[in-house]
PyMOL Python script that loads the backbone (N, CA, C, O; Angstrom):
from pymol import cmd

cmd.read_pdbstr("""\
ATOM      1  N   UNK A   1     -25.217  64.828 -84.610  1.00  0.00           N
ATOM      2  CA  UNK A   1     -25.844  64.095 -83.524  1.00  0.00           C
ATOM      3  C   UNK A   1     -27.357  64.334 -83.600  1.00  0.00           C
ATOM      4  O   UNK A   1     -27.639  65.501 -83.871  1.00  0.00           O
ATOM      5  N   UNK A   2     -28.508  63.419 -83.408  1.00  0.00           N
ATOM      6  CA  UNK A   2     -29.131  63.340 -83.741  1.00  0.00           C
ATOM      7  C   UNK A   2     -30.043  63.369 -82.328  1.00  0.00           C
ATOM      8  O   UNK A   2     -29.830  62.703 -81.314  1.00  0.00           O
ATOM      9  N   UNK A   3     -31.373  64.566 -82.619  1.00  0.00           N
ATOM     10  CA  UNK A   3     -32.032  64.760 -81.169  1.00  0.00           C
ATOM     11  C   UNK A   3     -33.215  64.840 -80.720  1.00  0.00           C
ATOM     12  O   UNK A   3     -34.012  64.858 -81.658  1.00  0.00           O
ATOM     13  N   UNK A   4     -33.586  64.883 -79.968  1.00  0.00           N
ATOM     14  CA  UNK A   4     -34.943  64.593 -79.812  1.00  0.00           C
ATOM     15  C   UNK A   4     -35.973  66.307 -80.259  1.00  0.00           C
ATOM     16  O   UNK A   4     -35.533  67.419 -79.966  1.00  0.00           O
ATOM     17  N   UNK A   5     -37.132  66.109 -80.879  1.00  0.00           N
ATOM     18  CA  UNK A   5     -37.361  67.346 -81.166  1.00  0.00           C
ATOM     19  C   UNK A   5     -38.112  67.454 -79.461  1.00  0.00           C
ATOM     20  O   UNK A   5     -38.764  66.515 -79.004  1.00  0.00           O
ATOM     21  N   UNK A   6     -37.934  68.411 -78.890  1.00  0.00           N
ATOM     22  CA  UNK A   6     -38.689  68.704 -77.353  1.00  0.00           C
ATOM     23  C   UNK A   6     -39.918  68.979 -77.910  1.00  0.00           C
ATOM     24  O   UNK A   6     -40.900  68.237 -77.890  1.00  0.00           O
ATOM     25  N   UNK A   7     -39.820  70.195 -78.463  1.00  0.00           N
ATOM     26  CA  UNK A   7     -41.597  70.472 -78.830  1.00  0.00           C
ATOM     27  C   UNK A   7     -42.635  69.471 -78.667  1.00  0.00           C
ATOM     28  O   UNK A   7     -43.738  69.842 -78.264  1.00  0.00           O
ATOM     29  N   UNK A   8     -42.397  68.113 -78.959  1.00  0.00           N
ATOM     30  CA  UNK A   8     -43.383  67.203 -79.516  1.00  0.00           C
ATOM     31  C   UNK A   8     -43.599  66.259 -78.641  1.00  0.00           C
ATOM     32  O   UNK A   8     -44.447  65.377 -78.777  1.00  0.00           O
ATOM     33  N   UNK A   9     -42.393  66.467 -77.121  1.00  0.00           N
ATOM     34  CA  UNK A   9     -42.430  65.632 -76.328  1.00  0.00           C
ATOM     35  C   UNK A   9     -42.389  65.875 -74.864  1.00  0.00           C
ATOM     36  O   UNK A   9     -41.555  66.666 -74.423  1.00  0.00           O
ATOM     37  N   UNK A  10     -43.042  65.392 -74.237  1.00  0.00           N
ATOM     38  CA  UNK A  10     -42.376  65.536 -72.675  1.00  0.00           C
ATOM     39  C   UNK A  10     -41.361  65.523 -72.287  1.00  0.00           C
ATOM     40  O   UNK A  10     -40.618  64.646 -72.727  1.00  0.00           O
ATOM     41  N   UNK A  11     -40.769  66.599 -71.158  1.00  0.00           N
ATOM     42  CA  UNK A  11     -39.832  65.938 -70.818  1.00  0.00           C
ATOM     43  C   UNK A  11     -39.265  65.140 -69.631  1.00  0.00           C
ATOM     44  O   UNK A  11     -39.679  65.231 -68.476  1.00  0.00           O
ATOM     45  N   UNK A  12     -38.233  64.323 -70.070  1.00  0.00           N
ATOM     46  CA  UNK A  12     -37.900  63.409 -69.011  1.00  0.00           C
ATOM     47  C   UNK A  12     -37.485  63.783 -67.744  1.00  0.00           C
ATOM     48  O   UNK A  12     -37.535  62.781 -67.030  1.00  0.00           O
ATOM     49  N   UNK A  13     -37.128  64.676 -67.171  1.00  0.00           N
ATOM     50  CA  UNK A  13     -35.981  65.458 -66.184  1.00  0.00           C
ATOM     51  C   UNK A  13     -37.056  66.717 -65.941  1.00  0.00           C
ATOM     52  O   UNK A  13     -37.570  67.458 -66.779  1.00  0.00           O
ATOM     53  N   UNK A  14     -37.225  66.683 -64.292  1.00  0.00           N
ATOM     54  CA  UNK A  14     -37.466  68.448 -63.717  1.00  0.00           C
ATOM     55  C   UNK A  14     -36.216  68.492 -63.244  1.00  0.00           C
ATOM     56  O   UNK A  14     -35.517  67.522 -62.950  1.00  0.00           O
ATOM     57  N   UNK A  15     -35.867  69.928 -63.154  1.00  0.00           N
ATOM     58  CA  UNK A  15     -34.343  70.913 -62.874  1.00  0.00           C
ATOM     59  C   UNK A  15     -34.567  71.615 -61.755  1.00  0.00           C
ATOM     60  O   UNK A  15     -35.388  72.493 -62.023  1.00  0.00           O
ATOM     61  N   UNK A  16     -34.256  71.656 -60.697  1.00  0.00           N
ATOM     62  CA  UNK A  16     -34.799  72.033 -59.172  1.00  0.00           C
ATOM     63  C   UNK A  16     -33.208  72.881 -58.661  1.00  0.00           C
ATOM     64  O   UNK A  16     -32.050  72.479 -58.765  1.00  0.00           O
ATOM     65  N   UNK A  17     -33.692  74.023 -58.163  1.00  0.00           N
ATOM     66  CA  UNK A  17     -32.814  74.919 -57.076  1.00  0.00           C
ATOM     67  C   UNK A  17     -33.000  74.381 -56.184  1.00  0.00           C
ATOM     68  O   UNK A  17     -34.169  74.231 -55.827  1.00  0.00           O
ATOM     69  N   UNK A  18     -31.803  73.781 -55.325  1.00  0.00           N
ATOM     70  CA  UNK A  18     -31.629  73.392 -53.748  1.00  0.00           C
ATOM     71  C   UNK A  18     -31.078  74.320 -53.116  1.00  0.00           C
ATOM     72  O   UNK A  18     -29.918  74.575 -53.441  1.00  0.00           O
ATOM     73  N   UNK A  19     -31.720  75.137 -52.005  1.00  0.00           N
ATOM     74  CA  UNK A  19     -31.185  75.330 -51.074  1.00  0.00           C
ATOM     75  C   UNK A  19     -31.321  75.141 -49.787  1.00  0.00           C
ATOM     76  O   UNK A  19     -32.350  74.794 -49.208  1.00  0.00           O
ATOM     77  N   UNK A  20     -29.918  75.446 -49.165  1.00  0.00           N
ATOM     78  CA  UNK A  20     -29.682  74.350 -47.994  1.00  0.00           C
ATOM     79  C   UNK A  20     -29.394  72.665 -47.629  1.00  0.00           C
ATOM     80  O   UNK A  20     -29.185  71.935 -48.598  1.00  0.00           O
ATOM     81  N   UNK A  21     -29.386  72.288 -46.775  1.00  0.00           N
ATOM     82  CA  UNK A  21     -28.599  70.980 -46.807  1.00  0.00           C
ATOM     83  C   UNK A  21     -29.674  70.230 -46.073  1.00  0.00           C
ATOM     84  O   UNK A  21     -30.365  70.853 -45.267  1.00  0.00           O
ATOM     85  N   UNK A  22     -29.893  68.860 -46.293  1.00  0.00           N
ATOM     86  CA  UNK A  22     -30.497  67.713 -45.736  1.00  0.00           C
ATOM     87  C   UNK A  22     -32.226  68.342 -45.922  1.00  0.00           C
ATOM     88  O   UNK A  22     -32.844  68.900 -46.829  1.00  0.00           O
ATOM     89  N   UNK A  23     -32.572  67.848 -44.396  1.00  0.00           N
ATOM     90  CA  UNK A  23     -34.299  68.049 -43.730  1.00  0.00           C
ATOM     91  C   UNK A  23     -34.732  68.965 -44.231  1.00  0.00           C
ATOM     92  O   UNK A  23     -35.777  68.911 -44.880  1.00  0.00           O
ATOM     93  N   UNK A  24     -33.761  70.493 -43.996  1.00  0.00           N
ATOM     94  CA  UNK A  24     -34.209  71.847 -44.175  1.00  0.00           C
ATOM     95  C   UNK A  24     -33.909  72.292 -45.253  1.00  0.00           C
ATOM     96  O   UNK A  24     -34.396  73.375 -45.578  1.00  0.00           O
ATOM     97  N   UNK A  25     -33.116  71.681 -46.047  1.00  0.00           N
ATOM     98  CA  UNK A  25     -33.042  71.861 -47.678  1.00  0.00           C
ATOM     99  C   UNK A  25     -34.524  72.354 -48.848  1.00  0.00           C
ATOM    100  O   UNK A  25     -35.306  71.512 -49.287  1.00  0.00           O
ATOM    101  N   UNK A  26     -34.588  73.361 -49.058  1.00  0.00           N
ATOM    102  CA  UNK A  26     -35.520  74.040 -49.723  1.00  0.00           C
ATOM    103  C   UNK A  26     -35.781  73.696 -51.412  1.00  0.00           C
ATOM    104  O   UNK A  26     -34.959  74.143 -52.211  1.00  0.00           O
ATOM    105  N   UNK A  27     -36.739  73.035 -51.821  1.00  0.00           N
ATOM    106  CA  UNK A  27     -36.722  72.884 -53.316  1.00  0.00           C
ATOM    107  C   UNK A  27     -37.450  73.842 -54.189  1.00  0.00           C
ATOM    108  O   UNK A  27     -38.616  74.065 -53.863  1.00  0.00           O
ATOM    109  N   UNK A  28     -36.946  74.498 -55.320  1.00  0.00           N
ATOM    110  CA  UNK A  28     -37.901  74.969 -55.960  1.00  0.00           C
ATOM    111  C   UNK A  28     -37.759  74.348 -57.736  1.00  0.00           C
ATOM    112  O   UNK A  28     -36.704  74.525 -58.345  1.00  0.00           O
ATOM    113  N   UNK A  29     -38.529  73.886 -58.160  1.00  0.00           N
ATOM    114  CA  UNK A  29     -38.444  73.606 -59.498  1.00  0.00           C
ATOM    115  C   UNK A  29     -38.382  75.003 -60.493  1.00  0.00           C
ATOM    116  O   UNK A  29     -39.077  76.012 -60.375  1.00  0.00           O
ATOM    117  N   UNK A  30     -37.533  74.780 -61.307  1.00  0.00           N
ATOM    118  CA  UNK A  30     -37.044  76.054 -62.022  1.00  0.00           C
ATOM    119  C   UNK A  30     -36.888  75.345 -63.313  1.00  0.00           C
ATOM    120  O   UNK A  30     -36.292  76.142 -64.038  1.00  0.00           O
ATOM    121  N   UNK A  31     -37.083  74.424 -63.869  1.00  0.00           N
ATOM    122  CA  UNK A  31     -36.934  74.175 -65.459  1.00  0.00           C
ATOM    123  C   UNK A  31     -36.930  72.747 -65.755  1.00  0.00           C
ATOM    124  O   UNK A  31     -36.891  72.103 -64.707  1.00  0.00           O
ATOM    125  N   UNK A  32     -36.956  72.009 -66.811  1.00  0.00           N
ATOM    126  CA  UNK A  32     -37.366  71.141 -67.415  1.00  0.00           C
ATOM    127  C   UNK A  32     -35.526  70.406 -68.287  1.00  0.00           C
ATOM    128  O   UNK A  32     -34.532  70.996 -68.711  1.00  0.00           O
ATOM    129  N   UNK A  33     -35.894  68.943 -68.190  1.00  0.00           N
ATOM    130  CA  UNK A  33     -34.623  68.626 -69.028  1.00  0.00           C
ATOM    131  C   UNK A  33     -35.270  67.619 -70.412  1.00  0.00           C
ATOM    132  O   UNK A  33     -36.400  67.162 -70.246  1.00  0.00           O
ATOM    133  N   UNK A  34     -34.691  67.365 -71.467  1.00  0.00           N
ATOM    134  CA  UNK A  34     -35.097  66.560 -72.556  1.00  0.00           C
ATOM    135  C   UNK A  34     -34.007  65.877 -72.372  1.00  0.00           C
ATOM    136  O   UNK A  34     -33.085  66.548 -71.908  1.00  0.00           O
ATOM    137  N   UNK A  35     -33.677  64.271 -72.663  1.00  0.00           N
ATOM    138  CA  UNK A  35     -32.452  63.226 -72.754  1.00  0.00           C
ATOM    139  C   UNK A  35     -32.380  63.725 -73.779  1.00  0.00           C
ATOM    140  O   UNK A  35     -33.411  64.273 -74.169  1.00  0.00           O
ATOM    141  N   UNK A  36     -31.187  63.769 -74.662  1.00  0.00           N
ATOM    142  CA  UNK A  36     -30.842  63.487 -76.115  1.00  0.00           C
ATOM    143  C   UNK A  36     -31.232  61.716 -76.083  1.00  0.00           C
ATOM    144  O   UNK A  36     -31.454  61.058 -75.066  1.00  0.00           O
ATOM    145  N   UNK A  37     -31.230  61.222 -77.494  1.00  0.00           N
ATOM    146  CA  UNK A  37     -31.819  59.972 -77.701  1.00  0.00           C
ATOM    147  C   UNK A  37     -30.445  58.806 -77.406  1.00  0.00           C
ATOM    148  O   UNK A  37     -30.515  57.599 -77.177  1.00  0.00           O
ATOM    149  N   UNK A  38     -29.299  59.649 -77.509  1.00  0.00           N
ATOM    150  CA  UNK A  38     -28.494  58.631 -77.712  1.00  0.00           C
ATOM    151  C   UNK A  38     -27.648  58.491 -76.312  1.00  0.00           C
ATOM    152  O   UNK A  38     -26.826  57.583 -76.186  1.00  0.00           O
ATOM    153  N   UNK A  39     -27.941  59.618 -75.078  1.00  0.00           N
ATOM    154  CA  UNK A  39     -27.986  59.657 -73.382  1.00  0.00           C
ATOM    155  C   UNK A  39     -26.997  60.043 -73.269  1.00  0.00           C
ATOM    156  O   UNK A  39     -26.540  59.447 -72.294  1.00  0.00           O
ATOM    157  N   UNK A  40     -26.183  60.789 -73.687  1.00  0.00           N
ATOM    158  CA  UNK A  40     -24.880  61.184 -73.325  1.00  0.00           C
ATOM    159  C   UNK A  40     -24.998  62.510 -73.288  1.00  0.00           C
ATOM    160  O   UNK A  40     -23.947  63.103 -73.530  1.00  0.00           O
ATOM    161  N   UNK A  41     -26.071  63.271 -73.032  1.00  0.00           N
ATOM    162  CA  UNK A  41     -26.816  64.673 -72.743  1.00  0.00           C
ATOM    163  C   UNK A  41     -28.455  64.863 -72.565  1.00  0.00           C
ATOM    164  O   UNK A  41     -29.468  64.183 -72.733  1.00  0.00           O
ATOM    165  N   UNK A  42     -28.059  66.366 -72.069  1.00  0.00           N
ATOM    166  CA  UNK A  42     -29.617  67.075 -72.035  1.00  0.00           C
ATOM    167  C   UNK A  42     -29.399  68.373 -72.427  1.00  0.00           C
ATOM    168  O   UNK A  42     -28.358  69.016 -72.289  1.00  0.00           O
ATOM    169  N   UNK A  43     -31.103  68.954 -73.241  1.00  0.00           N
ATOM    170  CA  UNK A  43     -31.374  70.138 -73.751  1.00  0.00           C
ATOM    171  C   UNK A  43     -32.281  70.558 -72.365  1.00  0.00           C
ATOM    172  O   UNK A  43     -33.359  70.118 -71.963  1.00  0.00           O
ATOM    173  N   UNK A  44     -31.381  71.591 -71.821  1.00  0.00           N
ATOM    174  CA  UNK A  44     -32.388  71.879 -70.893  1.00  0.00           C
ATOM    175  C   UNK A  44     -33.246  73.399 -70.706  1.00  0.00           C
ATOM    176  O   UNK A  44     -32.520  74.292 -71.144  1.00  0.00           O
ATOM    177  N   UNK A  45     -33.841  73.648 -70.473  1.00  0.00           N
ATOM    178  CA  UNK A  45     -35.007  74.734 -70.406  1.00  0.00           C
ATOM    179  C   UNK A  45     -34.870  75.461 -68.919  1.00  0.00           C
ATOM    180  O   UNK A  45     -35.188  74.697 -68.007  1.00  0.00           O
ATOM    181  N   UNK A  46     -34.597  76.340 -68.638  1.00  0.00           N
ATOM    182  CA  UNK A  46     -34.747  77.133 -67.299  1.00  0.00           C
ATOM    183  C   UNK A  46     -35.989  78.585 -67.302  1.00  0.00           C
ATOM    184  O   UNK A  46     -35.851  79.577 -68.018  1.00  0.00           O
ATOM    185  N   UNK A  47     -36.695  78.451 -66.708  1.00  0.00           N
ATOM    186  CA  UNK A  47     -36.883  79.792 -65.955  1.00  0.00           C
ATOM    187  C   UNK A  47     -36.268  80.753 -65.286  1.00  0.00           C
ATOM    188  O   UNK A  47     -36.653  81.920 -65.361  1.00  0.00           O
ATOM    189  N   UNK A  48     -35.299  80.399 -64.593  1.00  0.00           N
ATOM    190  CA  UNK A  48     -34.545  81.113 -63.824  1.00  0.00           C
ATOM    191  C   UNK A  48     -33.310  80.696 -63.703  1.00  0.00           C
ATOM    192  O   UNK A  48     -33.115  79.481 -63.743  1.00  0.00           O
ATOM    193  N   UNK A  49     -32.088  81.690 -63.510  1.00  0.00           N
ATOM    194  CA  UNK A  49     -30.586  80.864 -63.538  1.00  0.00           C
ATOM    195  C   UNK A  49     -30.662  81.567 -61.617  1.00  0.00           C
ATOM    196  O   UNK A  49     -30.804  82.741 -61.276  1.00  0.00           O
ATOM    197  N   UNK A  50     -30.567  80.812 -61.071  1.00  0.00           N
ATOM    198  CA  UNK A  50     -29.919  81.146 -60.078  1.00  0.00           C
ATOM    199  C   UNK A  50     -28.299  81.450 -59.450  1.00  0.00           C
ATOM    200  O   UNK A  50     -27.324  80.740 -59.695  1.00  0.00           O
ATOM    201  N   UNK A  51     -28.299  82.377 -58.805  1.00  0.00           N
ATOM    202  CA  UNK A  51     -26.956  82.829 -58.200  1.00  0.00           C
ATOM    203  C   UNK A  51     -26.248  82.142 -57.440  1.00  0.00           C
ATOM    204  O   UNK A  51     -25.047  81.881 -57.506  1.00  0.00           O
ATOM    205  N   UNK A  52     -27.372  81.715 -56.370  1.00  0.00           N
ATOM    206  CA  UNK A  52     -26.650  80.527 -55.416  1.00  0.00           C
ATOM    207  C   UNK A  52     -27.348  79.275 -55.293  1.00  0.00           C
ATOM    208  O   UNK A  52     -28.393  79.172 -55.936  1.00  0.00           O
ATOM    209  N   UNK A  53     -26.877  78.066 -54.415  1.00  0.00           N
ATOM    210  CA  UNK A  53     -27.640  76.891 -54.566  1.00  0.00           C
ATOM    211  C   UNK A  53     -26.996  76.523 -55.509  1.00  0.00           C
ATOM    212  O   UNK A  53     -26.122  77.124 -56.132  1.00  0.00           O
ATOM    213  N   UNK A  54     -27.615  75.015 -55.712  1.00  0.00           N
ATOM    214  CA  UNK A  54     -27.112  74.263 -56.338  1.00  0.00           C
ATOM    215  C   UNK A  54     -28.747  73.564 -57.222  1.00  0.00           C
ATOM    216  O   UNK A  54     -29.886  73.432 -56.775  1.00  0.00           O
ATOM    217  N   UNK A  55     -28.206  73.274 -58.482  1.00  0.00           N
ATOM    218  CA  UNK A  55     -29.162  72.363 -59.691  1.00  0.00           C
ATOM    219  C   UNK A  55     -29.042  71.251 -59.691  1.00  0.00           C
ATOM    220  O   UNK A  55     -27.983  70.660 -59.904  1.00  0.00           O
ATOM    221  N   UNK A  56     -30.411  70.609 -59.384  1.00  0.00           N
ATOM    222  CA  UNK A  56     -30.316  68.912 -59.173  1.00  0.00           C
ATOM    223  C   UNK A  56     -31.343  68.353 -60.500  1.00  0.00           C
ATOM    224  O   UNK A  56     -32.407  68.836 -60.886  1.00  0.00           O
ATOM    225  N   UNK A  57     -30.662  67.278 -60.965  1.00  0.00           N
ATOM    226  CA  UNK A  57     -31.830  66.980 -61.896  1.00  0.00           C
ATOM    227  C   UNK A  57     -32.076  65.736 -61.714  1.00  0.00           C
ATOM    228  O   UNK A  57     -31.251  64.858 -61.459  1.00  0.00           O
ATOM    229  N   UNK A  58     -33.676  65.589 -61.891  1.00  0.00           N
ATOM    230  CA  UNK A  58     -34.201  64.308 -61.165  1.00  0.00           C
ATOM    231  C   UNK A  58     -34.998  63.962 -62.222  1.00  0.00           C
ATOM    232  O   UNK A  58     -35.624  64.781 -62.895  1.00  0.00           O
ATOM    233  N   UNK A  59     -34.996  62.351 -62.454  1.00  0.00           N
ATOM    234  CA  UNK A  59     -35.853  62.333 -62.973  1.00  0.00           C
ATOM    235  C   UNK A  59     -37.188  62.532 -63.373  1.00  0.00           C
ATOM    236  O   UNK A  59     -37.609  62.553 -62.217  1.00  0.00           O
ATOM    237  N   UNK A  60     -38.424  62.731 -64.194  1.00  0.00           N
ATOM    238  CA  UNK A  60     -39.725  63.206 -63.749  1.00  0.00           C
ATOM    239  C   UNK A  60     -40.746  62.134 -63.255  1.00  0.00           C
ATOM    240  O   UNK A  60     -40.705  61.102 -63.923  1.00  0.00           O
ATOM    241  N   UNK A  61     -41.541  62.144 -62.360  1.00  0.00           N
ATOM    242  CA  UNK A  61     -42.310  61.240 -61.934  1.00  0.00           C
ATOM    243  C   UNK A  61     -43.592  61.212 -62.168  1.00  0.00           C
ATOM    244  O   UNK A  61     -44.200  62.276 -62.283  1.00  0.00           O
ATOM    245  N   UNK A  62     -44.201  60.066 -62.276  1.00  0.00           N
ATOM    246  CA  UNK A  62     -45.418  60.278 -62.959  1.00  0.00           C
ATOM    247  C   UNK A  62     -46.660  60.867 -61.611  1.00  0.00           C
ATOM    248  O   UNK A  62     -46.261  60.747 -60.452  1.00  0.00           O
ATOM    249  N   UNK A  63     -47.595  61.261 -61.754  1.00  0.00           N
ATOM    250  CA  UNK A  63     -48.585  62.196 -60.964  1.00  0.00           C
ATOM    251  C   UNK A  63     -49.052  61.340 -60.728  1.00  0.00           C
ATOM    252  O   UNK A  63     -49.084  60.369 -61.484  1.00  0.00           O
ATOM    253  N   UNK A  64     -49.766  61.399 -59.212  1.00  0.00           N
ATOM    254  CA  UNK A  64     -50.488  60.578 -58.428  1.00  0.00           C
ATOM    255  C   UNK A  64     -52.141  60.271 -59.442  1.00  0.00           C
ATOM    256  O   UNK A  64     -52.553  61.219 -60.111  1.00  0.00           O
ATOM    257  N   UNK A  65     -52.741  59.271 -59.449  1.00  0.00           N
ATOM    258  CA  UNK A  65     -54.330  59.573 -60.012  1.00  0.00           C
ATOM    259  C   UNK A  65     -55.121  60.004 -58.867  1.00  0.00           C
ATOM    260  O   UNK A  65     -54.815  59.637 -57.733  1.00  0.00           O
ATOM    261  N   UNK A  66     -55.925  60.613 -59.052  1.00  0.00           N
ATOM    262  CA  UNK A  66     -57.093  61.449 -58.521  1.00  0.00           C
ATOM    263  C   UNK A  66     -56.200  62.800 -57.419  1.00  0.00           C
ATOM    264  O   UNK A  66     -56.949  63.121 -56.496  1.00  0.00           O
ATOM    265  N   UNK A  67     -55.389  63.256 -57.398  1.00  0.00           N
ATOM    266  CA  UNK A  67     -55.021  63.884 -56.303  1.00  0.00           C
ATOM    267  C   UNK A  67     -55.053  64.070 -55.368  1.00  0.00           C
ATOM    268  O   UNK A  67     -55.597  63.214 -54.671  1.00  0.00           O
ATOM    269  N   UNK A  68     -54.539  65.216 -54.743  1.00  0.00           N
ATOM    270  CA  UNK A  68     -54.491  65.600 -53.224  1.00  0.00           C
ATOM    271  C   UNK A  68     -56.045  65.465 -52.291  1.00  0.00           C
ATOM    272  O   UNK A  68     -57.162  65.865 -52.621  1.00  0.00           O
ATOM    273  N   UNK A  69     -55.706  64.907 -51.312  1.00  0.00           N
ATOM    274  CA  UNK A  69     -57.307  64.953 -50.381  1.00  0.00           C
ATOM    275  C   UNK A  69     -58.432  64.068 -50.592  1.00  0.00           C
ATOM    276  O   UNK A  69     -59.558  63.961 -50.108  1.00  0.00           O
ATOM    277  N   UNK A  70     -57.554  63.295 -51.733  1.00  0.00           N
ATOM    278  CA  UNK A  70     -58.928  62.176 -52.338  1.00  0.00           C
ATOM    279  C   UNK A  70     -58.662  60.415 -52.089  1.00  0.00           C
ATOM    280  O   UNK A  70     -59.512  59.605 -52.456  1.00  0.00           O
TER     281      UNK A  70
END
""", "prot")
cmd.dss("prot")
cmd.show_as("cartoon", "prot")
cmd.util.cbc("prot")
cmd.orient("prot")
């Protein structure tokens, strides 16, 4: 199966710890996902494995231009 080299690329997917439910649901981003090319997976990258909570993977979104306060 044939894959994407990550090194060379961005990746598509941030990997986020949820905890809690709905409003008060807490996010922390904890790692990165790569598609394989052919979408029937991901190579994914963590910082941290968490104990509890749950792993959501979202796609990545592109950054606002000029940022915050401007």
């Amino acid at each position: 199966m044939k894959q994407r080299n990550r090194t060379n690329n961005r990746p598509s997917h941030a990997v986020y710890l949820v905890e809690g439910e709905g409003e008060s649901a807490f996010w922390t981003k904890i790692g990165s996902a790569w598609q394989h090319e052919d979408g029937d997976g991901f190579n994914i990258s963590l910082s941290a494995v968490p104990l509890t909570g749950r792993l959501v993977i979202r796609k990545r979104q592109p950054k606002a231009e000029g940022g915050a306060g401007q």
